[in-house]
N, C-alpha and C positions, 0 to 999 in steps of 0.2 A: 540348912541349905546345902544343896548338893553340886553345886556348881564347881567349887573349888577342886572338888576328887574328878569332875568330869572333865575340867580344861584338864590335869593331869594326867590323866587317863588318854583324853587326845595327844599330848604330846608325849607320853611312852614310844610310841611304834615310829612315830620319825627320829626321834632322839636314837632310840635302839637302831634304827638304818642307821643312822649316822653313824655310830657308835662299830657298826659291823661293817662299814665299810673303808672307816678308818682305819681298824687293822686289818683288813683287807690289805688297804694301799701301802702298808706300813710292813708288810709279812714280804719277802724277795724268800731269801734261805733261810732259816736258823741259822743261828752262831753258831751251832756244833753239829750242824747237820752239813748235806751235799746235796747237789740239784745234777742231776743229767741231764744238760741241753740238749746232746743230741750228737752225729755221729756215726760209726759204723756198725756200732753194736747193736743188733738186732732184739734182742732179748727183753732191753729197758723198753719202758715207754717213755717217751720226751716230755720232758720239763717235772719229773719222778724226781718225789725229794727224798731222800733215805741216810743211813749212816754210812759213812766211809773209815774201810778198818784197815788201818797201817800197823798194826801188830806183830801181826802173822813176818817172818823171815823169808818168805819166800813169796811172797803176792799182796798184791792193796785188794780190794774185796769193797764191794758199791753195793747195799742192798736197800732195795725202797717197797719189801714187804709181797703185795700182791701184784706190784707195779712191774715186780721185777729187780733181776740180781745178776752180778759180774762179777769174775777177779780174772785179773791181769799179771801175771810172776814177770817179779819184776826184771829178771833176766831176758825178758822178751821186751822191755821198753826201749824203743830205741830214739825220742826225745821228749823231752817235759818244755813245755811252753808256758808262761805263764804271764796274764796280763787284766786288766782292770777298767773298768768303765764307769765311768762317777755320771751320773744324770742329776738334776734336779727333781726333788721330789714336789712335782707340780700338784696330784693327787691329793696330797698330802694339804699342801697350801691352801687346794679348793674345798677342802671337808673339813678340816682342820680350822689352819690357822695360814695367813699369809706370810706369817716369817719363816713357813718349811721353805720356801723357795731361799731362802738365802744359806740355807744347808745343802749339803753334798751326801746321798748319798754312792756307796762304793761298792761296786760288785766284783768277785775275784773270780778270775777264771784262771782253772787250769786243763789244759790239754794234753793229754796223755796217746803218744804216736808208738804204738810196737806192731811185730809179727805175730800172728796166728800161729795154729799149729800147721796150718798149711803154708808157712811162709808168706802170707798176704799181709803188706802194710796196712793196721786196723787205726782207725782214729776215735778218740772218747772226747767231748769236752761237757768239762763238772766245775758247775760254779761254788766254790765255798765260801761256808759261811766264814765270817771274820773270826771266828776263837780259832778257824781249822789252817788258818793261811800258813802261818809262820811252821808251826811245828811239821804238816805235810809234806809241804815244800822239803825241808831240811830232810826226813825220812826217805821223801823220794832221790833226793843229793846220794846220801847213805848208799842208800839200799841197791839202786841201781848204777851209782857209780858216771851218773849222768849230770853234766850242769844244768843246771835251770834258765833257759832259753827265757828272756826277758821284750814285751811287745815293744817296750819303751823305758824314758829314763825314770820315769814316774813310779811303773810296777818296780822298776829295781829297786828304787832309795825306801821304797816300803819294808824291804824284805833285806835290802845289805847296807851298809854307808854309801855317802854319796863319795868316797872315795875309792872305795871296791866298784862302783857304778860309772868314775869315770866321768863327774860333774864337778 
């Protein structure tokens, strides 16, 4: 009897939808990757996810391949913002399972405000992934000699104590 491969056989291709659309709803950034939302930089395309390179001593460097590529020296940054948006993963709940909703998840933004070479104040903002928070942040402290401009008291106790934060 052939039945048994053919119910199987039917529920392949919705299972696999499902299965593809779960991490679909499940994918924001890579942990060690960076997203460029958007901004004044012309070059990217918005919502371009690529690597972000803090190495180099002299510029952060955004490259998301054919999408598109930046750097920024960071003698020309003249503020870092940096702030956070937790949603419910409702998507998640409905393909998934109903206990995502009662998870958080957390997206990092940071905003990067310098001058061109023509003197024009340029605006970047790049959401990172969670492995890239802590350490960028701090390199961009470093490097450019600039505090890290904080949205709220939430993005701070992430990244310093709640007594450097002021809570």
């Amino acid at each position: 009897m052939d039945t048994g491969l053919s119910w199987r056989s039917s529920l392949r291709l919705p299972v696999g939808i499902l299965v593809l659309l779960a991490g679909v709803a499940l994918s924001a950034v890579d942990g060690d990757k960076a997203m460029y939302m958007g901004g004044t930089i012309t070059n990217v395309q918005e919502k371009a996810e690529g690597r972000l390179a803090t190495s180099s001593t002299s510029e952060i460097a955004f490259d998301a391949g054919k999408k598109g590529a930046f750097s920024i020296a960071y003698a020309s940054i003249t503020s870092l913002e940096y702030g956070q948006k937790a949603g419910r993963r409702v998507a998640v709940a409905v393909l998934v399972s109903p206990l995502a909703l009662f998870s958080k998840k957390r997206n990092h933004y940071l905003t990067i405000t310098y001058k061109d070479d023509a003197g024009s104040e340029q605006a970047g903002v790049l959401e990172l992934g969670k492995d890239l928070v802590r350490t960028t942040l701090k390199i961009l402290e470093v490097r450019t000699g600039k505090e890290i401009e904080f949205q709220d008291a939430e993005a701070c106790r992430q990244y310093k104590t709640p007594k450097e934060c002021g809570t």
